[in-house]
C-alpha positions in Angstrom: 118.7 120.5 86.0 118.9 121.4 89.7 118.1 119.1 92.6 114.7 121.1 93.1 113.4 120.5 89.4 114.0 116.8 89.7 112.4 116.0 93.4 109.4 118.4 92.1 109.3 116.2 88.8 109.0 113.0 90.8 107.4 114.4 93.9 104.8 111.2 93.3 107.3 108.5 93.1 108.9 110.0 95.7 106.4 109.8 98.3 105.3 106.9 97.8 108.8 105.1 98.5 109.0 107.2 101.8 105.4 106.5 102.7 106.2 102.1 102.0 109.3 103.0 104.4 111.8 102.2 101.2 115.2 103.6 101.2 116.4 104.9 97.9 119.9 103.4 98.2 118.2 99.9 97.8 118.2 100.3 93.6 121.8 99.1 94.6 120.7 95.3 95.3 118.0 95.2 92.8 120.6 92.7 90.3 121.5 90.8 93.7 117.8 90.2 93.8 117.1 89.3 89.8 120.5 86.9 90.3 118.3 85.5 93.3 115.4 84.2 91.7 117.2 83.3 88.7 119.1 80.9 90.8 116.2 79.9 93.0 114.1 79.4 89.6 117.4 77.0 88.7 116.7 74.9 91.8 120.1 76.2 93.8 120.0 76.1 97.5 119.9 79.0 98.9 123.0 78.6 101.3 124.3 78.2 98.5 122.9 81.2 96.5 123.5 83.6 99.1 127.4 82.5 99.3 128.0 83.2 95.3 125.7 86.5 95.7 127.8 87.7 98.9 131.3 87.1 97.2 130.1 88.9 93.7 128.3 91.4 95.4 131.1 92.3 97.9 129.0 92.3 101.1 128.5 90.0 104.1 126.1 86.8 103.9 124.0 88.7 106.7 123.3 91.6 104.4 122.5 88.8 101.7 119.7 87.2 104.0 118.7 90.9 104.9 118.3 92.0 101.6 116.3 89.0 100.4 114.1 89.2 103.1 113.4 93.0 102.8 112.9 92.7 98.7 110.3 89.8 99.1 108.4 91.8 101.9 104.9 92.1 100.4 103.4 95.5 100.6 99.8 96.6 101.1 100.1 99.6 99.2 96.2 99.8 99.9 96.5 100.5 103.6 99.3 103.0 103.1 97.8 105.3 100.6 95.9 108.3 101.4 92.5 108.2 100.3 91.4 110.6 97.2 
């Protein structure tokens, strides 16, 4: 398979992360986000949270905060599609 054949086989998908302003390198942090609300469901703090995930996740405490608050970001997906 070439590059072409895949984007053209998930042209859909594909737009619609670049129309919701998502960057593709983000499926990187989607376990730092699962770990996240399993902790939070747990009843950790999340100082304390975001210090484990930072350490296991080898970035800085900012990016931690950053990535939590960019993965709960609630989406009108309405507003953003085209209309049919």
């Amino acid at each position: 398979m070439i590059i072409y054949e895949l984007v053209v086989f998930n042209k859909t998908i594909l737009k619609q992360i670049y129309e919701l302003g998502i960057n593709p390198s983000d499926y990187k942090y989607v376990d730092l986000y699962c770990e996240y609300i399993d902790m939070m469901n747990k009843g950790d703090k999340v100082s304390y949270i975001v210090l484990v995930l930072a350490k296991k996740h080898k970035v800085s405490e900012r990016q931690v905060y950053y990535l939590l608050r960019k993965f709960s970001h609630e989406i009108d997906y309405c507003k953003r599609s085209s209309p049919l």
